[in-house]
N, CA, C and O of each residue as an XYZ file, in Angstrom:
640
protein
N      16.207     27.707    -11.215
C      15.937     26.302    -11.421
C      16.268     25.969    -12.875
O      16.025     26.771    -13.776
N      16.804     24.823    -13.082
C      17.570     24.331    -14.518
C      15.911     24.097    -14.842
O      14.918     24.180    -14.119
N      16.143     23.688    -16.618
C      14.705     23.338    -17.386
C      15.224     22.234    -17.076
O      14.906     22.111    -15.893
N      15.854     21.292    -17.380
C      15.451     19.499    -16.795
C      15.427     19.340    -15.392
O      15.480     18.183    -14.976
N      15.359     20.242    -14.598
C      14.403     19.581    -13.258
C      12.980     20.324    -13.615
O      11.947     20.024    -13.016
N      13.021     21.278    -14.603
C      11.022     21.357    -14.775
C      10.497     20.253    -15.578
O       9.358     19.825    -15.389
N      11.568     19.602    -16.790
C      10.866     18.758    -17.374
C      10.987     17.644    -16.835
O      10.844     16.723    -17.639
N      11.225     17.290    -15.640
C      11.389     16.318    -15.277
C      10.217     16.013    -14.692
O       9.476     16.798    -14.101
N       9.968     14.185    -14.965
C       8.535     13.713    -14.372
C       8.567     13.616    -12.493
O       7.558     13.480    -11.801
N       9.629     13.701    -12.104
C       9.724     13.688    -10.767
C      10.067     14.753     -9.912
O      11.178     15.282     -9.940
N       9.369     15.010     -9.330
C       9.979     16.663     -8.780
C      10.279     15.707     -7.123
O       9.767     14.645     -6.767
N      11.128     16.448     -6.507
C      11.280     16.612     -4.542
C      10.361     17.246     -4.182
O       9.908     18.320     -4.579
N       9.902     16.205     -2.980
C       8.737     16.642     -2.119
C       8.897     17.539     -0.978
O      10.094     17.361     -0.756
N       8.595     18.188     -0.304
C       9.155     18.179      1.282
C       9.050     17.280      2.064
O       8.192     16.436      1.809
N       9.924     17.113      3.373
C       9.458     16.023      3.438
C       7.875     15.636      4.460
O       7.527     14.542      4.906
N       7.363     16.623      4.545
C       5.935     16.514      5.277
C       5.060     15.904      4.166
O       4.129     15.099      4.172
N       5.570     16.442      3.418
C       4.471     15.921      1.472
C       4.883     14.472      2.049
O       4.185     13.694      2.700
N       6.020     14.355      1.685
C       6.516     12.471      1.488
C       5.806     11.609      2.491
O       5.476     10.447      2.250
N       5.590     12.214      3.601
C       5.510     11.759      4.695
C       3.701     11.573      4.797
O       3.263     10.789      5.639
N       2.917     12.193      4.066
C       1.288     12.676      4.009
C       1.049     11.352      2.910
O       0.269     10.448      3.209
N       1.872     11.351      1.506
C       1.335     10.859      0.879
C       2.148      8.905      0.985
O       1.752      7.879      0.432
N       3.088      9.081      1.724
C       3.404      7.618      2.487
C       1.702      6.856      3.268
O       1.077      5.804      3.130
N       1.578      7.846      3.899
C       0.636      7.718      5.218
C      -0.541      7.106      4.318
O      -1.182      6.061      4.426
N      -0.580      8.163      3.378
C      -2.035      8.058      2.654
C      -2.607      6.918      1.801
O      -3.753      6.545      1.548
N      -1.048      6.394      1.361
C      -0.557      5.480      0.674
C      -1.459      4.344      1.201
O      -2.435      3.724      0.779
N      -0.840      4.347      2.099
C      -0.554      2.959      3.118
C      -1.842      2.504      4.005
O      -2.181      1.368      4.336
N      -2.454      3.772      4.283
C      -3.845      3.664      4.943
C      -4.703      2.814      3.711
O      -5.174      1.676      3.733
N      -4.701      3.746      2.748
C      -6.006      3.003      1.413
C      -5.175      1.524      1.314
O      -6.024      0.633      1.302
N      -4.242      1.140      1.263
C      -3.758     -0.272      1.049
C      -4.480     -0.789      2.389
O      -5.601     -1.234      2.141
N      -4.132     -0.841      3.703
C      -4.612     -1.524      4.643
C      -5.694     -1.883      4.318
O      -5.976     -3.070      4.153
N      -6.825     -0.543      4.106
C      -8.422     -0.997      3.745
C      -8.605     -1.927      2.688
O      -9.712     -2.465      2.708
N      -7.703     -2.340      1.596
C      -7.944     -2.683      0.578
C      -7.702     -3.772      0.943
O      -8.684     -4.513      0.898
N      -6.333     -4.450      1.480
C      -5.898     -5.578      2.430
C      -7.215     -6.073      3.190
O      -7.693     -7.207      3.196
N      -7.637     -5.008      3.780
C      -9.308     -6.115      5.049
C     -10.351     -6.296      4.115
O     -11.041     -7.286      4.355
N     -10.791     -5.403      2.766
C     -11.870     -5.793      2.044
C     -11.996     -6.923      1.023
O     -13.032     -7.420      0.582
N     -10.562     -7.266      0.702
C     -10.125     -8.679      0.138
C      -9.872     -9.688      1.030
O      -9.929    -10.861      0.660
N      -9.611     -9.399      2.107
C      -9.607    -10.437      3.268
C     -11.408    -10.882      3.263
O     -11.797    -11.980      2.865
N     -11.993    -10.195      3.591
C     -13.467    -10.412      3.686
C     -13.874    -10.759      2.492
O     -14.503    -11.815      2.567
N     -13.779    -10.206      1.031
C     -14.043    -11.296      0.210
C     -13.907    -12.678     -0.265
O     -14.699    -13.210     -1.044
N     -12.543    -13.410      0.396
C     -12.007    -14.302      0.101
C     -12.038    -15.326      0.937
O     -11.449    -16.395      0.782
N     -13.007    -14.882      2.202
C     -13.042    -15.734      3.267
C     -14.461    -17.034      2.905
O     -14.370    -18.070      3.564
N     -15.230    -16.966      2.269
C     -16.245    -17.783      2.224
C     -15.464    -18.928      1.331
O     -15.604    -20.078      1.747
N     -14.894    -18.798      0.497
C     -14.399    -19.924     -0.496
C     -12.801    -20.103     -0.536
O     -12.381    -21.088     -1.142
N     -12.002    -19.347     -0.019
C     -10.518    -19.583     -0.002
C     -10.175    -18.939      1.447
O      -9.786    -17.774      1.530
N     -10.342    -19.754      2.559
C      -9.786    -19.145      3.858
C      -8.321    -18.798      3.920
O      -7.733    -17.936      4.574
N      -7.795    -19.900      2.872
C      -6.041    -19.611      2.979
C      -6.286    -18.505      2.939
O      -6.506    -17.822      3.938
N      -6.301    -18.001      1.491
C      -6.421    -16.614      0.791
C      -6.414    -15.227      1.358
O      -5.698    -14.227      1.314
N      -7.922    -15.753      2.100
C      -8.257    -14.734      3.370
C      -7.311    -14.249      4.290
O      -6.943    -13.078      4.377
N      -6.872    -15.352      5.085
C      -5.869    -15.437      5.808
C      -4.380    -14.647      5.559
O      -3.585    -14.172      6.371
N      -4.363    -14.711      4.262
C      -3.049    -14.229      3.345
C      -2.993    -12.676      3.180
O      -1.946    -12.037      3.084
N      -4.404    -12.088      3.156
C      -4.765    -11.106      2.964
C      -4.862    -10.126      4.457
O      -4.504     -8.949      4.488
N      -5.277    -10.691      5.348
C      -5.313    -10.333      6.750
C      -3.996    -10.108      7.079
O      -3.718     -9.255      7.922
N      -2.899    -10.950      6.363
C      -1.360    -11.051      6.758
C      -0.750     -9.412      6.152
O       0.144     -8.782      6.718
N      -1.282     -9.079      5.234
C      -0.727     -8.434      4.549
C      -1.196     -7.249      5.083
O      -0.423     -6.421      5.566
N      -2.472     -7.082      5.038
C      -3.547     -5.850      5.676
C      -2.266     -5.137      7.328
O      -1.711     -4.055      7.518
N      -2.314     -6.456      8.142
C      -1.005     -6.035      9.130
C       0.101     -5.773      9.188
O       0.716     -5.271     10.129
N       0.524     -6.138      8.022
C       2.455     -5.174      7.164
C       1.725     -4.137      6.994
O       2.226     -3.137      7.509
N       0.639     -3.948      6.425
C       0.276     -2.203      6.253
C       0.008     -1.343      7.710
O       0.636     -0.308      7.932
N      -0.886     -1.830      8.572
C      -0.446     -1.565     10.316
C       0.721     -1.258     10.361
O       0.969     -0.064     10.528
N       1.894     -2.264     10.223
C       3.143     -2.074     10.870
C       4.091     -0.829     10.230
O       5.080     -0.336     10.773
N       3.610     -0.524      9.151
C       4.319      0.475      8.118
C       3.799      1.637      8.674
O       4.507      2.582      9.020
N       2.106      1.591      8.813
C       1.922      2.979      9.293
C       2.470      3.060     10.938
O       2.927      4.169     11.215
N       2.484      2.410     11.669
C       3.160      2.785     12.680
C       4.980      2.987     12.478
O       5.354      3.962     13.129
N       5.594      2.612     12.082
C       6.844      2.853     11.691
C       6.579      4.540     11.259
O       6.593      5.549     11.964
N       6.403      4.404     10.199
C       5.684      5.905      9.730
C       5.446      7.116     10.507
O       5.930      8.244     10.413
N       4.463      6.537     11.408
C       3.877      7.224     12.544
C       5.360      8.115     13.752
O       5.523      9.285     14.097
N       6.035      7.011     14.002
C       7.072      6.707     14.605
C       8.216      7.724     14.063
O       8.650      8.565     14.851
N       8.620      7.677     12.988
C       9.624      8.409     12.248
C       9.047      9.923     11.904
O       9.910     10.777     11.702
N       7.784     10.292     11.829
C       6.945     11.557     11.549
C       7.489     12.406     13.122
O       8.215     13.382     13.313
N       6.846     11.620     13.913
C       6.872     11.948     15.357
C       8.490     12.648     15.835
O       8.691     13.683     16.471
N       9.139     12.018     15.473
C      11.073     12.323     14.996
C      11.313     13.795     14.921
O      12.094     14.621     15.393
N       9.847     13.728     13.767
C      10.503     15.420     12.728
C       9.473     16.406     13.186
O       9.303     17.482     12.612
N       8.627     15.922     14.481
C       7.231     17.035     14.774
C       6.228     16.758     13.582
O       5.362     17.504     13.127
N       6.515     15.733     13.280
C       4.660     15.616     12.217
C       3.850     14.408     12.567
O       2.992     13.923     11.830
N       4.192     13.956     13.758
C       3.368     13.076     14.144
C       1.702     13.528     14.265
O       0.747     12.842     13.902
N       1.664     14.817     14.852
C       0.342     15.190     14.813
C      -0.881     14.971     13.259
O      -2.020     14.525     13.119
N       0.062     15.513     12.435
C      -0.281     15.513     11.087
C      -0.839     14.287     10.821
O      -2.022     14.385     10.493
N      -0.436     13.240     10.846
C      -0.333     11.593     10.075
C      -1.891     11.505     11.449
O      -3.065     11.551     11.082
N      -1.516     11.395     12.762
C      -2.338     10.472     13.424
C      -3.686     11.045     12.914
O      -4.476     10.165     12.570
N      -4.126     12.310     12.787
C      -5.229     12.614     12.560
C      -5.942     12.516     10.993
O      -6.936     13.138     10.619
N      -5.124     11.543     10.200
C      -5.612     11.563      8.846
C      -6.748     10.325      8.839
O      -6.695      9.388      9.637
N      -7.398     10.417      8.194
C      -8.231      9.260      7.954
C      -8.220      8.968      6.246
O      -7.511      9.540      5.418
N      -9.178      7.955      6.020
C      -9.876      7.660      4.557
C     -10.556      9.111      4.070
O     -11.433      9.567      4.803
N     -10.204      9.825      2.912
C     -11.913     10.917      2.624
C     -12.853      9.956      2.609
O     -12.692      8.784      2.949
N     -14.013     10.555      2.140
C     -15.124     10.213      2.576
C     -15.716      9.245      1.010
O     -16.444      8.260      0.880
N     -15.050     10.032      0.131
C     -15.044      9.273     -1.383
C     -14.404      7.872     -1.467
O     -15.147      6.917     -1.691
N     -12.865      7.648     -1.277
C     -12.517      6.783     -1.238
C     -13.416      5.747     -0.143
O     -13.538      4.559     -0.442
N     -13.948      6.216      0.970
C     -14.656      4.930      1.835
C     -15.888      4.771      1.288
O     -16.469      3.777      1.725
N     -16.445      5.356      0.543
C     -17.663      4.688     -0.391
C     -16.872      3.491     -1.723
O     -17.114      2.319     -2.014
N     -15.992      4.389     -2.192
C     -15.730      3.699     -3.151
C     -14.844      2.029     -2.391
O     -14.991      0.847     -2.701
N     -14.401      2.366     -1.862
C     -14.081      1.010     -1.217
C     -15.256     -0.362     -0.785
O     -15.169     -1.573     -0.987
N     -16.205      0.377     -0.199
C     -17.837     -0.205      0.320
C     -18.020     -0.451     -1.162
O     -17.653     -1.608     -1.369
N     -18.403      0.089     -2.229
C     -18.804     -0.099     -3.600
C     -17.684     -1.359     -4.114
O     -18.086     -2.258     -4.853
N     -16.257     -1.307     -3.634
C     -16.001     -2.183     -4.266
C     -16.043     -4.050     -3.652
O     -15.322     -4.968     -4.042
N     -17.153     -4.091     -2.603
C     -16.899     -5.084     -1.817
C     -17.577     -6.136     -2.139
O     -18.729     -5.750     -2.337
N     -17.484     -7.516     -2.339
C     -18.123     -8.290     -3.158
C     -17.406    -10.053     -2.101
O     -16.484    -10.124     -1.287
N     -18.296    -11.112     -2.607
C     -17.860    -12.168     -2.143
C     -17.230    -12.889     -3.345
O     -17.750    -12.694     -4.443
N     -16.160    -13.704     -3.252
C     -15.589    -14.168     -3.953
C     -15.984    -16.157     -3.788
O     -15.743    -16.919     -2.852
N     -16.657    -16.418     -5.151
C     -17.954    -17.515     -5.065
C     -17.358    -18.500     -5.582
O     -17.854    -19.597     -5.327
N     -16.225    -18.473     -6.393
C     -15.581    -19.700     -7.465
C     -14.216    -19.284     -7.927
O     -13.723    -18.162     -7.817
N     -13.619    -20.476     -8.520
C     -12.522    -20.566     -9.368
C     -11.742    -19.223     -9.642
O     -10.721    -18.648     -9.265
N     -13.048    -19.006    -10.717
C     -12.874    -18.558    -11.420
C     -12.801    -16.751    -11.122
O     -12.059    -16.027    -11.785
N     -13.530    -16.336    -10.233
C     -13.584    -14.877     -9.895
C     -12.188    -15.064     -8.904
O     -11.592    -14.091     -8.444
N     -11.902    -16.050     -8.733
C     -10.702    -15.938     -7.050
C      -9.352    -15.554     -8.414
O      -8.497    -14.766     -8.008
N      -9.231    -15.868     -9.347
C      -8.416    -15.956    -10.259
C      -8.256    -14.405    -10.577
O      -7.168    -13.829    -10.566
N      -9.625    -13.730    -10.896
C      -9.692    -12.764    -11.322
C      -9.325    -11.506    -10.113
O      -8.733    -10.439    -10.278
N      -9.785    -11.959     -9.159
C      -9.575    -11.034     -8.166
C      -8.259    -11.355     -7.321
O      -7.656    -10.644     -6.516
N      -8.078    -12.291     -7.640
C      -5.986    -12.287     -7.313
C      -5.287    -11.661     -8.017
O      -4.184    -11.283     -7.623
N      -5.870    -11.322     -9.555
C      -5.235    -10.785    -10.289
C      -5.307     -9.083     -9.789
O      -4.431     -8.220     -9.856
N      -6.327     -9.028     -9.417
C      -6.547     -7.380     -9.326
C      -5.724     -6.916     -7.407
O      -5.636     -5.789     -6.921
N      -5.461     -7.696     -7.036
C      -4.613     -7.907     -5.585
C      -3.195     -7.928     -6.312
O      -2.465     -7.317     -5.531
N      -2.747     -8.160     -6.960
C      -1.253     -8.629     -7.877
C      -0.572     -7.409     -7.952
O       0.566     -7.115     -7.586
N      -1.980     -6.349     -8.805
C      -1.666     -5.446    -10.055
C      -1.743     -4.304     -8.904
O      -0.891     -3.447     -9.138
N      -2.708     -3.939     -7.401
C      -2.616     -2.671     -6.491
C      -1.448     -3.262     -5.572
O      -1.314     -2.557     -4.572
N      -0.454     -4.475     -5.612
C       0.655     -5.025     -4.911
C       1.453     -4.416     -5.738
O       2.217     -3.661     -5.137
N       1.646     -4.431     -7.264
C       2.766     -4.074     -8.029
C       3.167     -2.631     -8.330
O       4.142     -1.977     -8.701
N       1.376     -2.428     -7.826
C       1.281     -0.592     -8.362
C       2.110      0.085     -6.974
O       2.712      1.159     -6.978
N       1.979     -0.738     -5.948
C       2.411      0.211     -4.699
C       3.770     -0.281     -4.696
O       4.460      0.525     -4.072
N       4.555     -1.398     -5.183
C       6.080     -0.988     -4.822
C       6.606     -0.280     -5.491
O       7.550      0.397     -5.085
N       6.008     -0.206     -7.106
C       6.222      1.557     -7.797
C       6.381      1.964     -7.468
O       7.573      2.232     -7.317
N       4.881      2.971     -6.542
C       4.718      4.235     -5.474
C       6.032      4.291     -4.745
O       6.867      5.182     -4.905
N       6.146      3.256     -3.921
C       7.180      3.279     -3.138
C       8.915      3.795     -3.542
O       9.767      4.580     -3.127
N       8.731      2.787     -4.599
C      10.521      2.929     -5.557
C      10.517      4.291     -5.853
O      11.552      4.941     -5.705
N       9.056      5.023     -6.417
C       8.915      5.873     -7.271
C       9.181      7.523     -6.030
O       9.299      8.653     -6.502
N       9.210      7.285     -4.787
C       8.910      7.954     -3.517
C      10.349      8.095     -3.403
O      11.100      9.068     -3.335
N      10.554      6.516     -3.401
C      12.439      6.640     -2.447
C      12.989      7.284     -3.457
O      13.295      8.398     -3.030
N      13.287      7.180     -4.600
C      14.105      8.175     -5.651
C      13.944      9.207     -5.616
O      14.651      9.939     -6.308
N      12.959      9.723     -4.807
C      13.055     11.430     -5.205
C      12.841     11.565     -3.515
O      12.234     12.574     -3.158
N      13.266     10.679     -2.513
C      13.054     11.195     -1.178
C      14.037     12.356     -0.969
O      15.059     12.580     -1.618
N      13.387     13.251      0.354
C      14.317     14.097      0.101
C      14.733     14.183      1.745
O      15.549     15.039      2.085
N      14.155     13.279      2.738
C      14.259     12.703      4.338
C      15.051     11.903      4.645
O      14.234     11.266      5.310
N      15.970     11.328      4.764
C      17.097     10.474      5.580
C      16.322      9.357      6.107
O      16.308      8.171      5.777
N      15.554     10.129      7.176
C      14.594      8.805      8.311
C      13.769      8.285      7.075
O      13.969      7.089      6.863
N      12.784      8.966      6.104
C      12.020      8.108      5.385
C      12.886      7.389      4.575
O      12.648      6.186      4.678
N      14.013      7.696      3.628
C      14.479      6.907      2.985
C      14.818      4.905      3.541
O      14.496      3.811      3.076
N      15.646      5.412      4.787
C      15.649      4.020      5.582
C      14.202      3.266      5.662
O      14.166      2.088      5.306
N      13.138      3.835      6.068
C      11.725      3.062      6.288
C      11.347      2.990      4.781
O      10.809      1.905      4.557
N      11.441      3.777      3.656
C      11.383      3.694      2.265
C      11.534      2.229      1.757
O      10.750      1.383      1.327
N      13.055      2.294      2.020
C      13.760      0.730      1.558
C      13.184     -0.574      1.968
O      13.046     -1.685      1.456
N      12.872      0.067      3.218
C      12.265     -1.730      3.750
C      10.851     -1.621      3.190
O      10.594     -2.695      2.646
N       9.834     -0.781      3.094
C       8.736     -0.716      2.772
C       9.156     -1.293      1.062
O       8.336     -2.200      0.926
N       9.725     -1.256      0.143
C      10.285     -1.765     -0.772
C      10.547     -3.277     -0.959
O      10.275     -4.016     -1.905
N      11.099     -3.495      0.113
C      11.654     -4.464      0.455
C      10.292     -5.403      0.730
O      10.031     -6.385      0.035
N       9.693     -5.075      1.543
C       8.445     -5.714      1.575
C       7.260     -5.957      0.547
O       6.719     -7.053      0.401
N       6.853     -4.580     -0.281
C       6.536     -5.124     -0.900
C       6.185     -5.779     -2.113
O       5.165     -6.090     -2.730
N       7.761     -5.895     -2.249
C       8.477     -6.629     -3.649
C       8.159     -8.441     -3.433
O       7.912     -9.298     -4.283
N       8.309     -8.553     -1.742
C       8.225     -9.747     -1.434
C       6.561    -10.198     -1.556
O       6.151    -11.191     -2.157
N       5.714     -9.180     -0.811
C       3.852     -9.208     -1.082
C       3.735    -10.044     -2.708
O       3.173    -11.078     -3.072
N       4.555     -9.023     -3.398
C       4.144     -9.346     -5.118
C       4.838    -10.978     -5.065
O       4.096    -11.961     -5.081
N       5.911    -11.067     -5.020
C       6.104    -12.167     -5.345
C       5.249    -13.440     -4.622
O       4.838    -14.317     -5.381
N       4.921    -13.580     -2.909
C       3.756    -14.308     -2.830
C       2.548    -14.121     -3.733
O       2.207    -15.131     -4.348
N       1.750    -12.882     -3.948
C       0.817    -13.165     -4.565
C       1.019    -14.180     -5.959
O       0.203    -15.068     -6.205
N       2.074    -13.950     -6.722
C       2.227    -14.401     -7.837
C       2.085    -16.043     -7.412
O       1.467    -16.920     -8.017
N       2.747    -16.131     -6.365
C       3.063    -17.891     -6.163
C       1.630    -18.225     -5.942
O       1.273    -19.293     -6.438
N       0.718    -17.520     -5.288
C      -1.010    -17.710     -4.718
C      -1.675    -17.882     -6.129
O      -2.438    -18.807     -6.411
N      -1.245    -16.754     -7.084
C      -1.882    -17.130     -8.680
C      -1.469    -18.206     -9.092
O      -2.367    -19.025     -9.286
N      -0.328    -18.584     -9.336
C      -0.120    -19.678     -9.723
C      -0.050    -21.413     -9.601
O       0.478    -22.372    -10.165
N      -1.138    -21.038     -8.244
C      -1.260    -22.080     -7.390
C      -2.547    -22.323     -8.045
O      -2.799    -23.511     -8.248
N      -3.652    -21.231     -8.522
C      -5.000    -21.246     -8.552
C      -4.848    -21.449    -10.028
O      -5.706    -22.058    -10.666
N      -4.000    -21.056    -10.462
C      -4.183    -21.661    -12.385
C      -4.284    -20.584    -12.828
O      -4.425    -20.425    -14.041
């Protein structure tokens, strides 16, 4: 192995890795998608609504996912993953109602910044994919949610 693929910040996954931490990805987003849906429903139904929209691109990804695993014999792998048990507290811990202006502002912002962090993940995935089938579902998952960020931004900038 050359020293600039050790010093390099990106190493190749296999593709069962790519495929675990896609899954894993995408599951904690869904949850995060329904627990902002439920916060946002007492004072901004759009919002809510917007959030429920999005929560189901994360559905549709993990089934795509699901779908393309199944391809390579790792379907077993993915269907049986869940939340750990840490992250579903910490999710419950992070659940709150959203009461005014002013917190909807703040907490669009924090919906913006786990929208911007995951088409990273994603960009940051497809560059070092090392799967054919994921790369294709890669791109559109990219593709999507480059578009998520840019609604949210238009939703911030609607709210001031």
């Amino acid at each position: 192995m050359s020293n600039s693929m050790l010093e390099s910040p990106i190493r190749c996954c296999l593709p069962e890795e790519e495929f675990l931490l896609a899954w894993d990805h995408e599951l904690e987003e869904m949850h995060r998608y329904r627990g902002f849906a439920l916060c946002f429903l007492p004072t901004h139904p759009s919002i809510s609504r917007l959030m429920v929209a999005l929560g189901i691109e994360c559905e549709e990804r993990l089934d795509s996912l699901l779908a393309s695993a199944e391809g390579l014999g790792l379907g077993e792998k993915l269907r049986h993953r869940g939340l750990s048990p840490e992250l579903q507290a910490e999710l419950r811990r992070e659940h709150f109602f959203v009461v005014d202006d002013g917190i909807a502002r703040l907490t669009l912002a924090q919906v913006l910044l786990a929208a911007c962090n995951s088409w990273q993940f994603y960009r940051l995935i497809l560059d070092s994919c090392s799967s054919q089938e994921l790369c294709v579902i890669l791109r559109h998952f990219v593709d999507q949610k480059d578009n998520a960020c840019r609604v949210l931004e238009e939703v911030q900038e609607f709210l001031g």
